[in-house]
C-alpha positions as CSV (number, residue, x, y, z in Angstrom):
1,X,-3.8,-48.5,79.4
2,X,-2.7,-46.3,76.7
3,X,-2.9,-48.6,74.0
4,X,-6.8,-49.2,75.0
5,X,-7.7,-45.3,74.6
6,X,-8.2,-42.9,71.3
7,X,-6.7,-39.2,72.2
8,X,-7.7,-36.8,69.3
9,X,-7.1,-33.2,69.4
10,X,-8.6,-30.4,67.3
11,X,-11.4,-28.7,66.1
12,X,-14.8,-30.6,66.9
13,X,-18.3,-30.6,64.9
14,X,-21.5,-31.2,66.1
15,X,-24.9,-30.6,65.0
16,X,-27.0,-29.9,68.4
17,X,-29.9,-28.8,66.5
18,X,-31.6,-29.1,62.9
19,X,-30.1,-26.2,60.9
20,X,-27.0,-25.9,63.7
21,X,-23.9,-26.6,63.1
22,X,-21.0,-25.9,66.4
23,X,-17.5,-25.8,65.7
24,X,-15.8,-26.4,69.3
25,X,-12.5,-25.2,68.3
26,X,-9.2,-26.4,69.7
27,X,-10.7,-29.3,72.2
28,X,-9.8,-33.0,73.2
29,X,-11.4,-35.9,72.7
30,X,-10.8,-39.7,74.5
31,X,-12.2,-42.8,74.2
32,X,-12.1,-46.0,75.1
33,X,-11.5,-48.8,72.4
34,X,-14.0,-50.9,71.0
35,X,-13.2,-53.9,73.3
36,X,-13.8,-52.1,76.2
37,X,-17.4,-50.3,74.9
38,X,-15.7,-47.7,72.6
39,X,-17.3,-44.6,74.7
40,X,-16.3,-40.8,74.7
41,X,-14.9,-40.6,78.3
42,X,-13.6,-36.8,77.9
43,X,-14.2,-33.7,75.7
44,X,-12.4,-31.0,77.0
45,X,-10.8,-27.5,75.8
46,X,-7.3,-28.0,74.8
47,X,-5.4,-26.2,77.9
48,X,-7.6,-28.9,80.0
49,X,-5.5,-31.6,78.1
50,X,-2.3,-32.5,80.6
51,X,-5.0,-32.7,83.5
52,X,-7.7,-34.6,81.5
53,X,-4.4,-37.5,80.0
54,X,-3.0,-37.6,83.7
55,X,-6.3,-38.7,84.7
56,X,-6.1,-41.7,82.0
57,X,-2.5,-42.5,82.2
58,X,-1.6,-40.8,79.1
59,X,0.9,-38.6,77.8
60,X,1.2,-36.1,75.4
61,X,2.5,-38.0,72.6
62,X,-0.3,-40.5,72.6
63,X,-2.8,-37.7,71.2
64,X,-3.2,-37.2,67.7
65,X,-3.2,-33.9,66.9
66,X,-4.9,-32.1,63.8
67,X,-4.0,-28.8,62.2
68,X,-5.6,-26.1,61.1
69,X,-8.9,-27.4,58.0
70,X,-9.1,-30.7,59.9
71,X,-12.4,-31.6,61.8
72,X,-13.7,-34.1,63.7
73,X,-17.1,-35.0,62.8
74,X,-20.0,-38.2,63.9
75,X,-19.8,-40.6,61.3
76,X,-22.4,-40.5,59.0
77,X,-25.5,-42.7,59.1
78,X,-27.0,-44.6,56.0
79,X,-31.1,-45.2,55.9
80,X,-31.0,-47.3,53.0
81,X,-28.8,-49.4,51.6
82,X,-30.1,-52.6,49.4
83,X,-26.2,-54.8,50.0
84,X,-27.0,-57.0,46.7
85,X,-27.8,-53.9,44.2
86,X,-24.1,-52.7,45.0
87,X,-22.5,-54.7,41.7
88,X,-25.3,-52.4,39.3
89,X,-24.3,-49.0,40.8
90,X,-23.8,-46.2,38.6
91,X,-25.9,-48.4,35.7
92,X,-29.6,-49.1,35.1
93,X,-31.1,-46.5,36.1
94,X,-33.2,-46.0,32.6
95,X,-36.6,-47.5,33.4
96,X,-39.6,-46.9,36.1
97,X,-39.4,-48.6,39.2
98,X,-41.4,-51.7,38.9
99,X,-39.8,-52.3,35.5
100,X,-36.4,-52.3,37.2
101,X,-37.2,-54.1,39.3
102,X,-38.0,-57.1,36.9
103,X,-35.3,-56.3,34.4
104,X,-32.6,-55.5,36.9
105,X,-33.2,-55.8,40.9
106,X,-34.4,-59.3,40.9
107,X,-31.9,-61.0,38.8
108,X,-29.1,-59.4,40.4
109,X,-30.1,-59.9,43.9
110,X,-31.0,-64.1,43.0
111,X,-27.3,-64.4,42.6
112,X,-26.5,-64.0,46.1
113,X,-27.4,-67.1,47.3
114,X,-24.4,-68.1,46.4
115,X,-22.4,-67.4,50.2
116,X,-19.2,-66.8,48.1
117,X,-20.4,-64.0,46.1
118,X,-22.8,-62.5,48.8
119,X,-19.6,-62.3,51.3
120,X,-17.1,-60.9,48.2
121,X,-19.7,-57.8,47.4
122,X,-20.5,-57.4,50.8
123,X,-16.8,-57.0,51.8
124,X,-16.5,-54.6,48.7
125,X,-19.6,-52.7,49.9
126,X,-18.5,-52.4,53.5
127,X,-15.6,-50.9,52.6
128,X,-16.5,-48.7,50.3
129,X,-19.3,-46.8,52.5
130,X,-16.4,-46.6,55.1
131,X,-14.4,-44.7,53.0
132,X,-17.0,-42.2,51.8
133,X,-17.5,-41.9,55.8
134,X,-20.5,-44.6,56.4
135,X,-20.4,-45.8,60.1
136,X,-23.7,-46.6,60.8
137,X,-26.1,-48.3,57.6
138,X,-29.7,-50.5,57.3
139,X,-29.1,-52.9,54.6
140,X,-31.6,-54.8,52.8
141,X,-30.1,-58.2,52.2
142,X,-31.5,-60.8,49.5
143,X,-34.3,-63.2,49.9
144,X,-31.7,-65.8,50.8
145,X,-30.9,-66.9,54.4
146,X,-27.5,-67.4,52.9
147,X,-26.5,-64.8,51.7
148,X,-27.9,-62.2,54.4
149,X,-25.6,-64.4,56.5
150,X,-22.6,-63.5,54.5
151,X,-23.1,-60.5,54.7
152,X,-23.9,-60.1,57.9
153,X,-20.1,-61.7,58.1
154,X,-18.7,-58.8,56.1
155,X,-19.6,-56.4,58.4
156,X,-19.1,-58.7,61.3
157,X,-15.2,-58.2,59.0
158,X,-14.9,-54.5,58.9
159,X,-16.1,-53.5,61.8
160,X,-19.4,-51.9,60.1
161,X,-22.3,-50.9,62.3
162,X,-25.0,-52.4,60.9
163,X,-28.6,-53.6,60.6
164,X,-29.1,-55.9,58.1
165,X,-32.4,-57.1,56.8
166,X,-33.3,-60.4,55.2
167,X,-36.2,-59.3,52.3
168,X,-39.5,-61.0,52.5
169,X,-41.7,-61.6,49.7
170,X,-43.8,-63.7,48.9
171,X,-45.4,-62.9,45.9
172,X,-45.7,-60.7,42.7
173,X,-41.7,-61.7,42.0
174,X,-39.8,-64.4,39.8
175,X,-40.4,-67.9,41.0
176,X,-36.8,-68.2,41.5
177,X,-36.4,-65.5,43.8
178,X,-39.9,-65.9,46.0
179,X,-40.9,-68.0,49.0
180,X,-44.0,-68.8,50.6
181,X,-45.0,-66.7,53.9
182,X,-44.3,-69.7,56.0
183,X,-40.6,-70.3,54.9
184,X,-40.1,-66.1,55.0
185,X,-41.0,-66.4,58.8
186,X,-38.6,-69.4,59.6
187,X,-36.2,-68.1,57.8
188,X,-35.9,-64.9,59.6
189,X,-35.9,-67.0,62.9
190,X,-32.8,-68.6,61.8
191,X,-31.3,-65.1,60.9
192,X,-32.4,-63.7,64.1
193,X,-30.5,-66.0,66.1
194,X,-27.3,-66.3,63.6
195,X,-27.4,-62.0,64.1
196,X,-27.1,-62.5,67.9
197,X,-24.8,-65.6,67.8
198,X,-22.4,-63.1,66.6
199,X,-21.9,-61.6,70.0
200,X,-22.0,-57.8,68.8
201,X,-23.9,-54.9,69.8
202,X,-22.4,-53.6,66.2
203,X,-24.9,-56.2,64.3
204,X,-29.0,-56.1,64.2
205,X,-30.8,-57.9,62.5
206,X,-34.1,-56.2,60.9
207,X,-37.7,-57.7,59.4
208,X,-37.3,-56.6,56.1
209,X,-40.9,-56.9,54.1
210,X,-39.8,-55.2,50.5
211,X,-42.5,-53.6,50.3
212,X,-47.0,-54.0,49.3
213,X,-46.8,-55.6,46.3
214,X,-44.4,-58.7,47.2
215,X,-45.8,-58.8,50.6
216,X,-49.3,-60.6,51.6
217,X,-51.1,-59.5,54.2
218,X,-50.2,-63.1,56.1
219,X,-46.5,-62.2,55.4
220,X,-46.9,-58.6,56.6
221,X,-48.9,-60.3,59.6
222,X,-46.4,-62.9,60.7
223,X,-43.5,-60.4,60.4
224,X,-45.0,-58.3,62.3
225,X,-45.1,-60.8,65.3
226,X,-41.5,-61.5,64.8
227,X,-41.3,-57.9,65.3
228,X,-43.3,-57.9,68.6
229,X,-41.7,-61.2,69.7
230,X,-37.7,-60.1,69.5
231,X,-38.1,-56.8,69.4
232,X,-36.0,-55.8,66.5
233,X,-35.9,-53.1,64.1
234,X,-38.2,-52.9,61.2
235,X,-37.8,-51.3,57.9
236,X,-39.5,-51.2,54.3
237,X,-40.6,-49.5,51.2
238,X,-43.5,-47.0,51.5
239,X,-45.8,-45.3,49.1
240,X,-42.1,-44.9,47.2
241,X,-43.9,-44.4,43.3
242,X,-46.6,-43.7,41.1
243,X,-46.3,-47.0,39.5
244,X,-46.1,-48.9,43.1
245,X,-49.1,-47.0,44.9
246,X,-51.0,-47.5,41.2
247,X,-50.3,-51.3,42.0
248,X,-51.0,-51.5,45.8
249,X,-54.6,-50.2,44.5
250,X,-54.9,-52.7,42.3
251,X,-54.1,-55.2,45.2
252,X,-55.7,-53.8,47.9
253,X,-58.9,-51.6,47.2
254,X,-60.2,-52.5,50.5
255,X,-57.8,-49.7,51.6
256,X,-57.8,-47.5,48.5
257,X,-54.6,-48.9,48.0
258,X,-52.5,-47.4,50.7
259,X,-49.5,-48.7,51.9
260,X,-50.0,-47.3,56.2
261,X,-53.1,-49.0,57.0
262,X,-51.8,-52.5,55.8
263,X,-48.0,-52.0,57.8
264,X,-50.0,-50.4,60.7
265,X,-52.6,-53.5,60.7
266,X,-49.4,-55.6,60.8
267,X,-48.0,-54.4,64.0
268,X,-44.9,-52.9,61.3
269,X,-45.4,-49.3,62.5
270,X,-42.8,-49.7,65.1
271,X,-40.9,-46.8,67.3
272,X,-37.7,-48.3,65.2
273,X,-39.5,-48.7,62.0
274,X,-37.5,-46.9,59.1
275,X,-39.7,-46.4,55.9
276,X,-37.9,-45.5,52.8
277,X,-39.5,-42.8,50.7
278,X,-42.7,-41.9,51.7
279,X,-43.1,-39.4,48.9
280,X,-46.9,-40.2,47.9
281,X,-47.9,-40.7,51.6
282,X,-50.8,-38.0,52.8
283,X,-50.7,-36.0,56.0
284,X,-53.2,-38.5,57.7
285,X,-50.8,-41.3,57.1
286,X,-47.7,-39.3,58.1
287,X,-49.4,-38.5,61.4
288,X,-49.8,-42.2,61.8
289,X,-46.2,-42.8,61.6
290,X,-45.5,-40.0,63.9
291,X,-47.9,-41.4,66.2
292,X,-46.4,-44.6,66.1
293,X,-42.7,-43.2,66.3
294,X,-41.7,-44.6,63.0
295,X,-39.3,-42.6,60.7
296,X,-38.9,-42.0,56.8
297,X,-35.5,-42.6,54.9
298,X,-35.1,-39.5,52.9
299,X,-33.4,-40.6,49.6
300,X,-33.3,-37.7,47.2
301,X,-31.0,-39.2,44.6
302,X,-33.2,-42.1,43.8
303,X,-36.3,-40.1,44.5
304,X,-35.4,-38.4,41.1
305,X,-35.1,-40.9,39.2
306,X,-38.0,-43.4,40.3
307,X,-40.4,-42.1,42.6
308,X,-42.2,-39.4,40.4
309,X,-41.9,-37.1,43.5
310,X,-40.0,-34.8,46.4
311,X,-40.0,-35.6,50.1
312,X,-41.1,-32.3,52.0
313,X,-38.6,-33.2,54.7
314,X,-39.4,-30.0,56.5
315,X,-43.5,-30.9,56.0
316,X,-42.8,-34.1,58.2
317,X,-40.9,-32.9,60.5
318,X,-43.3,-30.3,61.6
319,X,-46.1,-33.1,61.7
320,X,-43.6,-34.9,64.2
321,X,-42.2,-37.8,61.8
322,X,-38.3,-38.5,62.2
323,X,-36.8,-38.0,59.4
324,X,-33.1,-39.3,57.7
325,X,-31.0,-40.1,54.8
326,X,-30.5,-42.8,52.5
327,X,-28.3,-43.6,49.8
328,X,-30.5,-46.3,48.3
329,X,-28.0,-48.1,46.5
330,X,-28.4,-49.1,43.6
331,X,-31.6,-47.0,42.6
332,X,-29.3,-44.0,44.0
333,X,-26.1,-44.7,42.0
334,X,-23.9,-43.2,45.2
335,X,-22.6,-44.8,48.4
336,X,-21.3,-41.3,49.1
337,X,-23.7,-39.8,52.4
338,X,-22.2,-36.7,51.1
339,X,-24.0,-36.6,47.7
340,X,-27.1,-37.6,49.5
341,X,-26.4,-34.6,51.7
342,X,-26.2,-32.6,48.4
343,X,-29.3,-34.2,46.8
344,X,-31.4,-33.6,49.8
345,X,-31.0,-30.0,49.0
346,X,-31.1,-29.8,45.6
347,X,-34.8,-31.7,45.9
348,X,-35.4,-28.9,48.4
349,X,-34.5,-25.8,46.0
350,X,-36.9,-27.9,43.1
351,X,-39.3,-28.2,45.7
352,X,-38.9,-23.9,45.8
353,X,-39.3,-24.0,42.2
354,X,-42.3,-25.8,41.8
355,X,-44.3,-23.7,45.1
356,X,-43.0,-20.3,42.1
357,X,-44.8,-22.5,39.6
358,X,-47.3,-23.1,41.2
359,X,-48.0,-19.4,42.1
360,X,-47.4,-18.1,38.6
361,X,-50.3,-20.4,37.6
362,X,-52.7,-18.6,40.1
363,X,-51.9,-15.9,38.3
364,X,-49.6,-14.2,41.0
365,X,-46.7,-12.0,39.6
366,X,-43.0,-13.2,40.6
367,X,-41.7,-10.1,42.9
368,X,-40.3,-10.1,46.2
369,X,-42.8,-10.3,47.7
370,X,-43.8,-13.5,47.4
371,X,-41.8,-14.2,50.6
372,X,-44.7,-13.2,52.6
373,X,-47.6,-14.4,49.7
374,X,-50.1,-16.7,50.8
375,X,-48.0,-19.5,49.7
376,X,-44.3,-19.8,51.2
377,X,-42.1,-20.6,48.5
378,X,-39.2,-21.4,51.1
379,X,-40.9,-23.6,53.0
380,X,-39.7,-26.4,52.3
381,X,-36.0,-25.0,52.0
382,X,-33.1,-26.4,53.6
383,X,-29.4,-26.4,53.4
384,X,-25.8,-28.2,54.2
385,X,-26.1,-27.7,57.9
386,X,-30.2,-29.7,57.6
387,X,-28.9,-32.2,55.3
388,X,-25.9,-32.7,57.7
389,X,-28.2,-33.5,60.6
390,X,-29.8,-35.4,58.9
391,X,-26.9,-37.6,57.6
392,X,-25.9,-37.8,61.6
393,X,-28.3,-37.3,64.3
394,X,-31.0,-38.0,62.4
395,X,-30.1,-41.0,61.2
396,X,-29.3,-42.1,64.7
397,X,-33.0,-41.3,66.3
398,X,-34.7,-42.9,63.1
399,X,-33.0,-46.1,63.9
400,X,-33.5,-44.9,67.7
401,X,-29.4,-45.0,68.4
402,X,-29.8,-41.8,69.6
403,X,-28.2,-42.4,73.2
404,X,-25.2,-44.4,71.3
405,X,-24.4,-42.1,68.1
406,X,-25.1,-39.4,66.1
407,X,-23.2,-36.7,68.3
408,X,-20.1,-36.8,69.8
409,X,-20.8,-36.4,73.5
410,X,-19.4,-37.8,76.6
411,X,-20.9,-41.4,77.3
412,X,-21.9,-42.1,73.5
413,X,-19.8,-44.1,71.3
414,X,-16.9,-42.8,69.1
415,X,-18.3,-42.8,65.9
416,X,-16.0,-39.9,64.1
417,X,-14.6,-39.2,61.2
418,X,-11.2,-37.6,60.8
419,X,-11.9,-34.5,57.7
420,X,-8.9,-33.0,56.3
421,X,-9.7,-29.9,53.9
422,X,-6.5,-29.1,53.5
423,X,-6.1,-31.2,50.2
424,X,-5.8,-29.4,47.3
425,X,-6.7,-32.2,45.0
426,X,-10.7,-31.9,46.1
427,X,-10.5,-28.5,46.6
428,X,-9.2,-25.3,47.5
429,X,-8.7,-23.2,50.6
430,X,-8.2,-19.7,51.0
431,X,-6.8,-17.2,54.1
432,X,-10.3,-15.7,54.0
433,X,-12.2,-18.9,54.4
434,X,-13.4,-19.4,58.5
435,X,-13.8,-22.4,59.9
436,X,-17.3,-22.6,59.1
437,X,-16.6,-21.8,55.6
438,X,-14.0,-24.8,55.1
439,X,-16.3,-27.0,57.0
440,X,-19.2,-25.8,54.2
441,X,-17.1,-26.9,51.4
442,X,-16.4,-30.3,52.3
443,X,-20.1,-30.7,53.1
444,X,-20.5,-29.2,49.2
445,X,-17.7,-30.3,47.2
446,X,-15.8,-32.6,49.4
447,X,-15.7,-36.5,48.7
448,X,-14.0,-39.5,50.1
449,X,-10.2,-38.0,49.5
450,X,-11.2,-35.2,52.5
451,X,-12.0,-38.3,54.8
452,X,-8.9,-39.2,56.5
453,X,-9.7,-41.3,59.2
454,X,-12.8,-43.4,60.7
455,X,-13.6,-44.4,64.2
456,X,-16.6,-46.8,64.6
457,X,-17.3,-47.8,68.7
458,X,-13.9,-46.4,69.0
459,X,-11.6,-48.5,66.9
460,X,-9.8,-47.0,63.7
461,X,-11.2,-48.7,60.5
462,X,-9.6,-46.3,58.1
C-alpha cells in the first residue's frame, strides 16, 4: 500500500478565485498513484497527519517533507502548443504572420511525416514543457496522420497530459503539405481511434481546423460532425491578425469576412472548443462564444509579435468567455507557462498605456484623476495572481477539466508541482520576504531551476 500513495507535506497553493491566491501553510497532501486513478484522497493540517497516514497504512517516513520557500502548486496548463514548430523556437520570428507561415511554418511542419523525427521532437518537446512545469497542453500536430501518431506516442512516453490535434487544411497551403477535405475527415477517423487505442484518460485527441484560410467551408463542415459524432475537443485559430481577418474577407465576403459565423455554421463552437487569440474578434462574436461555452487561448508573447493586437482578457471575461493561456510555440519563442504568465501582464500594463493615450488625444490632462475619468485606464489591468489562474484553473475549465485539474482539492487528480525558492542561483530570498512574497517572485523571476518536482495523475515525472 505504501508504495501506491504520494505523501507530500508543506505549504500548499491554490488559486480559488481570479485575482486569489491561498497559501495553506504547513498541510498534507495524499494521493493515489496513477495506476490506481492518481486522485487527491487527503488534504489536511499538518498536526492531522499521524491520524490521516494511519488511515492509509502509512508512516511517517513515507511523506516528503518540504522546508521553508517550497510550495506546492497545480501544474500548469498550456492552451497552445503547435508540437512541429518546437525545432524553430527562439528563431523566425521577423516577418508577419501569413508570411511565416509560407517561409517558415509549413516547411518545418512537412518534415514530420517522417514517424522518426515526429516521435524524436516530440519526446524533446514533452520533456521540455515538463520541466518548465507543463502538465496539461493542446498540441497542434502536423497535417500527417503519421506523425500526430508519434507524437501522440511521446506523450503516451512521458506521461504528458495531452490533447493533441491532427491540422486540417485543405487549401490556401503548399501542395506538399495539403489534402483534400475528404482525406482530412478519414484521416482524423483513424487518429480518433489510434487516440483511444491507447487506453489512457491522459490522451485526447482534438479536430484541429488551422484556421479560415486553409479551411473550406466543406472541411469546416465535415469536422464539425466528427466533432458532434465522438464528442471530442475542438480547437483553432481565430480572428488571430490583421493580415488573416484581411484574408478571411477576401475569402468570405458573404460574412464580412469573419471568422465566428463560419466555425459556429460548422457545429465548431463547442462547450470544449479552445480558440487561440481572438484579438480582432467584436463583442457580438465574443458573446457567441460565451453562449456557446467556448474559450479563447490567451497567448501574449506571440500576440506581440504577429497579431497586430492585445487580448482584453478582463473584457471577455466579464462578457462570460473562458479565458486561458498559451505558449504558442513557435510564434511565442517560450515553452515556459511562466513567461506566458509574465507576458499576459505586461500586454495588460500596454493595454493601460494605450486607454492614457487614448485619453490624452481627447484632450484630457494626465492627473490622478483619471482613475475615476470616463475612461478606466485600469481596466484591463491584471497581475501575477490573474495570470496564475489563468495558467491553472483556467486552463482546466477552457478545456473543461475542471472536475480533474486545475486545483488541488480532494477527489481531483494530482497534478502539482514541487517549487523550491530557496535557490539562490534564480534568485534571492530575504528574512523579510512572507510567504506570499516568495511565492510572487517565482511567479516573476522564477524559471525551470525553482521547479523541483512534477506530479501528473499522481505519478512523479520529474
Amino acid at each position: 500500500m505504501p508504495t501506491k500513495l504520494a505523501a507530500l507535506r508543506g505549504d500548499v497553493v491554490s488559486c480559488p478565485d481570479f485575482g486569489s491566491v491561498e497559501i495553506a501553510s504547513d498541510h498534507l497532501i495524499l494521493a493515489e498513484a496513477s495506476e490506481q486513478g492518481g486522485r487527491i484522497l487527503a488534504i489536511a493540517p499538518g498536526e492531522r497527519e499521524a491520524g490521516v497516514l494511519a488511515k492509509h497504512g502509512l508512516q511517517a517516513g513515507d511523506v516528503q517533507r518540504l522546508k521553508a520557500g517550497q510550495y506546492i502548486l497545480p501544474g500548469f496548463v498550456d492552451l497552445h502548443v503547435h508540437a512541429p514548430q518546437y525545432s524553430y523556437g527562439g528563431t523566425a520570428t521577423d516577418r508577419p504572420l501569413m508570411e511565416w507561415l509560407e517561409v517558415y511554418t509549413f516547411p518545418r511542419e512537412g518534415l514530420h511525416e517522417d514517424e522518426a523525427i515526429a516521435l524524436a521532437q516530440g519526446l524533446q518537446l514533452a520533456r521540455r514543457l515538463v520541466d518548465n512545469g507543463t502538465t496539461c497542453a493542446l498540441f497542434f500536430g502536423s497535417l500527417h496522420l503519421s506523425g500526430c501518431k508519434a507524437l501522440a506516442t511521446a506523450m503516451h512516453q512521458v506521461g504528458m497530459r495531452a490533447l493533441v490535434g491532427l491540422t486540417a487544411m485543405d487549401r490556401n497551403s503548399p501542395d506538399n503539405y495539403c489534402k483534400s477535405a475528404a482525406a482530412n475527415i478519414a484521416d482524423l477517423r483513424k487518429f480518433i481511434q489510434f487516440i483511444r487505442q491507447l487506453d489512457t484518460d491522459l490522451l485526447e485527441p482534438v479536430i484541429t481546423p488551422r484556421f479560415i484560410p486553409t479551411c473550406s467551408k466543406e472541411l469546416l463542415q465535415g469536422l464539425g460532425e466528427v466533432a458532434a459524432e465522438a464528442g471530442v475537443p475542438v480547437q483553432s485559430h481565430i480572428s488571430e491578425s490583421l493580415d488573416e481577418v484581411a484574408f478571411a474577407e477576401h475569402l468570405h465576403p458573404e460574412v464580412n469576412g469573419r471568422d465566428t459565423p463560419l466555425f459556429d455554421e460548422a457545429g465548431l463552437l463547442t462547450q470544449r472548443c479552445v480558440m487561440a487569440h481572438a484579438v480582432w474578434l467584436e463583442d457580438d462574436e465574443l458573446r457567441v462564444l460565451a453562449d456557446r461555452g467556448s474559450a479563447i487561448a490567451h497567448c501574449p508573447l506571440s500576440n506581440f509579435f504577429f497579431a497586430d493586437k492585445l487580448l482584453r482578457v478582463k473584457h471577455c471575461r466579464s462578457l462570460g468567455v473562458k479565458v486561458g493561456l498559451g505558449t504558442d510555440i513557435a510564434g511565442g519563442y517560450s515553452p515556459s507557462m511562466l513567461n506566458a504568465m509574465r507576458n499576459a501582464v505586461i500586454a495588460s500594463k500596454a493595454l493601460r498605456m494605450q486607454a492614457i493615450i487614448h485619453k490624452h488625444s481627447k484632450g484630457q490632462e494626465p492627473k490622478a484623476k483619471d482613475r475615476e475619468a470616463e475612461i478606466d485606464i485600469d481596466a484591463d489591468l491584471i497581475g501575477w495572481k490573474e495570470a496564475l489562474w489563468l495558467a491553472t484553473q483556467g486552463g482546466a475549465e477552457a478545456l473543461g477539466l475542471q472536475d480533474s485539474i486545475g486545483q488541488l482539492q480532494v477527489g481531483k487528480q494530482l497534478d502539482a508541482l514541487l517549487v523550491d525558492c530557496t535557490k539562490a542561483d534564480t534568485f534571492d530570498i530575504y528574512p523579510a520576504d512572507t510567504s506570499l512574497d516568495r511565492l510572487e517572485k517565482f511567479a516573476t523571476v522564477g524559471d525551470d531551476r525553482n521547479i523541483s518536482g512534477v506530479w501528473i495523475k499522481g505519478r512523479r515525472v520529474k
